[in-house]
N, C-alpha and C positions, 0 to 999 in steps of 0.2 A: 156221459152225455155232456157238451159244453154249447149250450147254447145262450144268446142273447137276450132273449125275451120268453114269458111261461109259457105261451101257447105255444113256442117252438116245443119248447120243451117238452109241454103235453106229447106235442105229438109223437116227437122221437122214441117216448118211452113207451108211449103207445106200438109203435113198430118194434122197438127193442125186447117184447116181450116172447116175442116167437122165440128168438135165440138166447133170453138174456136167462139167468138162476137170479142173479143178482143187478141192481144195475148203480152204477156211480153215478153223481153228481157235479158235475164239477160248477161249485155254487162262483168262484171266482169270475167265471163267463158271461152272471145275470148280471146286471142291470138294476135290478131288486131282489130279494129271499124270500121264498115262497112261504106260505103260512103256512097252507096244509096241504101236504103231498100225501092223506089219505085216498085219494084216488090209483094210484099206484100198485099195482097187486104186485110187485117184488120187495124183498128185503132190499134196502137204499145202503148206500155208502154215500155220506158226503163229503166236499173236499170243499175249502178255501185256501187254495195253495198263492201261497207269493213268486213271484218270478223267478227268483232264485232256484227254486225247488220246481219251475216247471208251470209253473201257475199265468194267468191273465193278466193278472195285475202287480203292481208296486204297493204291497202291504206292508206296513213295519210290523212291527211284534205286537206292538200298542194295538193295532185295532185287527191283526187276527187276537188277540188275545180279549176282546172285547165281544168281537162275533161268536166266539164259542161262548162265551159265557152268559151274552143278552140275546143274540139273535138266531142261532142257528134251532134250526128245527129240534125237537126231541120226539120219538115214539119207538113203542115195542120191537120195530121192525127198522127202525134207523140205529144205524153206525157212524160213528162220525172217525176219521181219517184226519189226524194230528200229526206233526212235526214232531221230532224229537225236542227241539229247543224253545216247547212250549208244556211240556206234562209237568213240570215242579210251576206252574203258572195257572192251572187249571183243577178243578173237580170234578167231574164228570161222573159218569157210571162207568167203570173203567171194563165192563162186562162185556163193554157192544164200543172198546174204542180201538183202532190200528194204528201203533206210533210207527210213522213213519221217516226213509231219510231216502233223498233223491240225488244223484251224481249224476251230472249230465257230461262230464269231463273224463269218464275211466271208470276204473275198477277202482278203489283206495286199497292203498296198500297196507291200510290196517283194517282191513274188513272183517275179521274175526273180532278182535275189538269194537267194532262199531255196534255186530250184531249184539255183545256181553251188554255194552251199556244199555240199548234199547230194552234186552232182557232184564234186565234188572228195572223197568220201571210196573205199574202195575198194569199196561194195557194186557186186554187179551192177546191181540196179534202184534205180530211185529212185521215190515215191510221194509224190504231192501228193494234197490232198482237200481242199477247203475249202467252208466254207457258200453257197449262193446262195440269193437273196432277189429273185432277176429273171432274166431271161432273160439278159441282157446280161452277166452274172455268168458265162458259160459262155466270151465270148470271149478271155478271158486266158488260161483253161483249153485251149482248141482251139490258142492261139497258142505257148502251150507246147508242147505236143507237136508242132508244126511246128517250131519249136525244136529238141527232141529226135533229132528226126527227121532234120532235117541235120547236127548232130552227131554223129550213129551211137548215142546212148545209150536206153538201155533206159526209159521211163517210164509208169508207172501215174498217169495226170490226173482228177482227179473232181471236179465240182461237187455238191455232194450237196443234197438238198434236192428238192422238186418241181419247181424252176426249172430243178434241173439235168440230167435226165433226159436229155437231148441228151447229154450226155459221157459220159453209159452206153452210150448205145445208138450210137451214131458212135465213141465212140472208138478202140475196134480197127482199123474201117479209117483212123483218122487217124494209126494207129502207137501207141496204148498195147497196153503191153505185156498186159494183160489189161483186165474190168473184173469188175465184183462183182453177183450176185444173192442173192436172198435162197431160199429152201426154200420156202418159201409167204407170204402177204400181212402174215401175224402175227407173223413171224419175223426181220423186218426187221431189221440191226445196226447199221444208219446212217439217216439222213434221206432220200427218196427212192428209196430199193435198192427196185429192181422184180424181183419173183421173179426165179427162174433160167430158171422154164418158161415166162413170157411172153417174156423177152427170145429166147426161140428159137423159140416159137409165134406169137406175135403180132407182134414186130419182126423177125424173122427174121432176127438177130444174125449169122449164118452165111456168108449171100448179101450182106452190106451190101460195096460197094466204093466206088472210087474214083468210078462212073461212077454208083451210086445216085443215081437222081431223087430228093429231099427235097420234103417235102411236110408241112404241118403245122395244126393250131389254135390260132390267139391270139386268148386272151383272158383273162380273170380272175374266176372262178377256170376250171379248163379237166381238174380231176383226175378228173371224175364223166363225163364224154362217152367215150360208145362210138362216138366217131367213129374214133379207132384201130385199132381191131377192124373195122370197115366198110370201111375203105380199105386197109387192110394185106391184107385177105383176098382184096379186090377185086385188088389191084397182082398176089397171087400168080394167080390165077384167070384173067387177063388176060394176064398171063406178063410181064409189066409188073416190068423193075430198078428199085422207089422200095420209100421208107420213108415213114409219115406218124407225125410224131411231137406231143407235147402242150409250148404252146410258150406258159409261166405270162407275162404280160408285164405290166409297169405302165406303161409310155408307148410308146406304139404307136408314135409320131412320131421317138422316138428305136431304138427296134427296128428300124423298118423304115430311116432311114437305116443305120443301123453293121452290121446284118446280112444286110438283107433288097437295098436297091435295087442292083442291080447295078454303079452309076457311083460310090457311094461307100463300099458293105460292107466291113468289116473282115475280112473271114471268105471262105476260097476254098472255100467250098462249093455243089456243083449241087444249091441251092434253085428250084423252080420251080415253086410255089402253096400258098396258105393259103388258110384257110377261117379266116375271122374272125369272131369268136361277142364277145357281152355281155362289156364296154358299149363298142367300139370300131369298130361298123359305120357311124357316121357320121365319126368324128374318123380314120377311116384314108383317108378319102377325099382328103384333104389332100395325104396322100403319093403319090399314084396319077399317072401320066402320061396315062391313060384311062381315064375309066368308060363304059362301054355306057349308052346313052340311054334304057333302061329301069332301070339302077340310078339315074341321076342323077333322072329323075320320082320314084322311089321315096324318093331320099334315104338313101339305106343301099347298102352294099356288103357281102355277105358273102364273097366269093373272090377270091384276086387270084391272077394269072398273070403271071410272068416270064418276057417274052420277047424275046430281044436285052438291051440293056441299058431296055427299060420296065419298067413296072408298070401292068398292065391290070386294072382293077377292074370285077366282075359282080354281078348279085342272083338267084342260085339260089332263093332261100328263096321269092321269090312263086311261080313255077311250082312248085316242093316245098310248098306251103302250099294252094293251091287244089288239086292233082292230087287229093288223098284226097276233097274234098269232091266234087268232078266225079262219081267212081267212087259217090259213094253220095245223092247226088239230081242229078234229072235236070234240072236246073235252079236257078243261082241266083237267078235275075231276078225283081226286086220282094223278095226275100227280106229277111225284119226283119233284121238283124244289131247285135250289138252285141259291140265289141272292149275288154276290157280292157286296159288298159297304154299308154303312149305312147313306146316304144321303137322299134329298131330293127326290130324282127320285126311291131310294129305298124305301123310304115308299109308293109312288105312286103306285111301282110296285106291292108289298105285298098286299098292300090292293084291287089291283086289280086284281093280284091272288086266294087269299082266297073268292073272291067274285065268283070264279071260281069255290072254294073247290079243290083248290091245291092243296098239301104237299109243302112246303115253308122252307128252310132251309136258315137262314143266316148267310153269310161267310167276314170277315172282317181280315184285321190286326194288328187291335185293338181292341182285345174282349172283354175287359175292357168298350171300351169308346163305342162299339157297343151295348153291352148289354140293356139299356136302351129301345133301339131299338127295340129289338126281345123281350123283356115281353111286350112290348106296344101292340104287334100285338100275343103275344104267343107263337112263334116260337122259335126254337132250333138257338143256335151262337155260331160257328164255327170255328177254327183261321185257315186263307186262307192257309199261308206257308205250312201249313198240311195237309191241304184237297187232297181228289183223289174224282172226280167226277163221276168214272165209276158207269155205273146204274142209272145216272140221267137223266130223260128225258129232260130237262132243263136247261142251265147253261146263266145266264143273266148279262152282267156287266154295273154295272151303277154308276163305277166311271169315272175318267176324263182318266185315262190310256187310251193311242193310240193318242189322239187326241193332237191340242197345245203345248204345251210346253212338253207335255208327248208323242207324236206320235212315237218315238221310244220303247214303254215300253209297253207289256202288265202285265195284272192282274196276270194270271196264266200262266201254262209253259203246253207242248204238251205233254207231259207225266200225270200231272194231268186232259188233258180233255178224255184221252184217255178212250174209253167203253163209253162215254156220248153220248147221241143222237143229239142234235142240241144246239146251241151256240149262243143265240142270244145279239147283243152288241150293246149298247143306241148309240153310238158313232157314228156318222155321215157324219163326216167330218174329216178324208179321206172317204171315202164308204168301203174300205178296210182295214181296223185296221188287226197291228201285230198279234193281241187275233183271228183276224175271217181267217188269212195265217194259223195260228197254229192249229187250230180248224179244218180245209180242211185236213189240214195234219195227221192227228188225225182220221180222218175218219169221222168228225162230218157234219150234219148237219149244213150251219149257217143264217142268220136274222141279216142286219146292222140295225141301227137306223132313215133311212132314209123315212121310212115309217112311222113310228111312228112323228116323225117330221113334216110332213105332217097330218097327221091325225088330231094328239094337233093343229096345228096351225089352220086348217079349224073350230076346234072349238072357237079359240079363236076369227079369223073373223068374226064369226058369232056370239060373245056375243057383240063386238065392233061396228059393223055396222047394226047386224038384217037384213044381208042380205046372201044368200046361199054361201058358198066358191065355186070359180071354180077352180075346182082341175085338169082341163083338160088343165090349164094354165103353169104347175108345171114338165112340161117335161125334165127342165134341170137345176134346180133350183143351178149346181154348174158352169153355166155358168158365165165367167168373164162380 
């Protein structure tokens, strides 16, 4: 909790109790130090952190070193949360203290060292937290606490950041001693901190163990997919022990060897499928021991399944890609089509078209570097800036426009959908992309991608677990 003044503070803690075991302090934020937080029915952590480490303020060492010694609260149920470059400065009860050290720059590279010296003082817990900027960034952090763990010490491990989300949500069952959420999405105290009421609604922080099936998303970026939400509800509903987490990666080739392949991962964890999203469903095929002879026609993988020591690579996305359009004409065959984009999701698309006996047109901004593309599959390529869509029964986009960092942008303009009959856009999240206001406007037809999402995932459940998706779970899948 970091708030300004005590009555905020009341009250937060007050709402923090639904979700909280424990709840921090971040005493740096007041304004004044509370006398008595006897009103509190959780065990406290308090923090006066200096800026350097994360904190509110510009503290020297002189007056944290003053605060703990004159000011800071004590009682049966308070913790107090120390720096490392203060325990030969301090006496405390060292029973109920967490020496802690904050990297907000990386990993250090002498992190094994950092954690020796911490251990060696006499707190109970000891507390790392360093920045991640990769996925990969997480396995020094998990190897730690395996560490800890055979030593018998008490440790709090965090990668923080979006990359690090794994060491929130796993780490208790890998033996940290606790981990941290935040009150709600705005209130966030660090890089990455996921509320408190997702990590026990959505990741279901609770039930996670030893024997947790892992299951997850790479790709880049990966923070906007309600793919978590769909599989995590799905795993409970199913009755299914996994977790599906969000899994930030910059080189897939190095992910999937050091964490992912079974003969060489760094990491003893029961991972056993992804779901691999933009721009890595061709370059992860490389790593794969197998892909299904309709992902290889396709050219794209989007799931992979670990099984034994493999790596089996699938393409859900063309069956999740044509199912919505089945359900809403009755017929592709002969149909005009024209596909924006020359990606992953468009080769998916194409080949699940012509499996239709479309007509398939594709349209790009780069007809140079799309070409490649359209001989693959046979099709005519197009350059988009010039396209007029009138007379297509079809217009599909399956680039990232609308969504993320592009949600203000669509592909084409309402003058070029104009005469086209429906408009359907992989794009999902908003439910309402700029491409499908313009398309309405336009007179079209439209089809977001939020079916389709649903559709691919039920199949990817079902290569992971061999057990049926319950889709009847999947009501609001863009709920916070």
């Amino acid at each position: 909790m970091c708030e300004k003044d005590l009555d905020a503070l009341k009250d937060v803690c007050e709402r923090a109790i639904e979700w909280a075991d424990w709840i921090e302090l971040r005493l740096d934020c007041l304004e004044e130090t509370p006398d008595n937080l006897k009103e509190i029915t959780r065990p406290l952590i308090l923090t006066f952190r200096p800026a350097e480490q994360g904190g509110h303020r510009k503290l020297t060492k002189a007056e944290r070193q003053h605060f703990w010694s004159k000011t800071a609260p004590h009682g049966e149920t308070i913790w107090w949360d120390i720096e490392g470059d203060l325990v030969h400065d301090l006496t405390p009860d060292w029973s109920r203290v967490i020496v802690s050290h904050h990297d907000f720059s990386g990993v250090p590279t002498d992190l094994e060292q950092l954690y020796e010296r911490l251990a060696g003082t006499p707190a109970a817990i000891i507390k790392i937290a360093v920045q991640a900027s990769d996925i990969l960034d997480c396995l020094p952090i998990f190897q730690l606490l395996d560490r800890a763990r055979r030593e018998g010490r008490e440790l709090i491990a965090i990668a923080m950041g979006n990359a690090g989300i794994a060491t929130r949500v796993l780490g208790p069952s890998r033996g940290s001693f606790l981990t941290y959420g935040a009150l709600d999405d705005e209130s966030a105290t660090a890089p990455g901190q996921v509320n408190a009421r997702k990590l026990r609604s959505l990741y279901h922080l609770d039930t996670i163990d030893n024997e947790t099936m892992i299951c997850g998303l790479v790709g880049l970026p990966v923070m906007h997919s309600v793919s978590p939400r769909i599989h995590n509800t799905a795993f409970v509903e199913s009755g299914v022990n996994g977790v599906y987490l969000p899994f930030e990666v910059h080189d897939v080739v190095q992910f999937c060897k050091r964490m992912v392949h079974p003969r060489t991962r760094e990491l003893n964890w029961n991972l056993r499928g992804l779901s691999i999203t933009a721009p890595y469903k061709q370059t992860v095929m490389e790593c794969l021991d197998w892909i299904d002879p309709d992902a290889k026609e396709i050219g794209a993988v989007n799931t992979v399944v670990v099984e034994g020591d493999r790596l089996l690579g699938y393409n859900t996305d063309a069956a999740g890609f044509i199912d919505p359009l089945l359900k809403r004409f009755k017929t592709l065959r002969d149909a005009k089509v024209a596909i924006i984009g020359a990606g992953g999701a468009a080769r998916a698309a194409i080949w699940a078209l012509q499996r239709q006996q479309a007509n398939v047109t594709l349209f790009a901004r780069n007809v140079t570097k799309a070409q490649a593309l359209a001989d693959l599959f046979g099709i005519a390529c197009m350059s988009l800036s010039e396209a007029s869509f009138a007379g297509f029964d079809l217009v599909i986009n399956t680039t990232p426009a609308g969504s993320g960092a592009y949600i203000n942008q669509s592909p084409v303009t309402r003058e070029q959908l104009s005469g086209s009959r429906c408009v359907y856009d992989l794009i999902y999240n908003p439910a309402e992309t700029l491409l499908l206001r313009e398309a309405l406007e336009a007179g079209c037809e439209t089809l977001g991608g939020l079916e389709m999402l649903v559709a691919q995932a039920g199949l990817q459940f079902e290569l992971w677990t061999g057990r049926k998706f319950q889709v009847s779970t999947l009501d609001s899948p863009f709920a916070s």
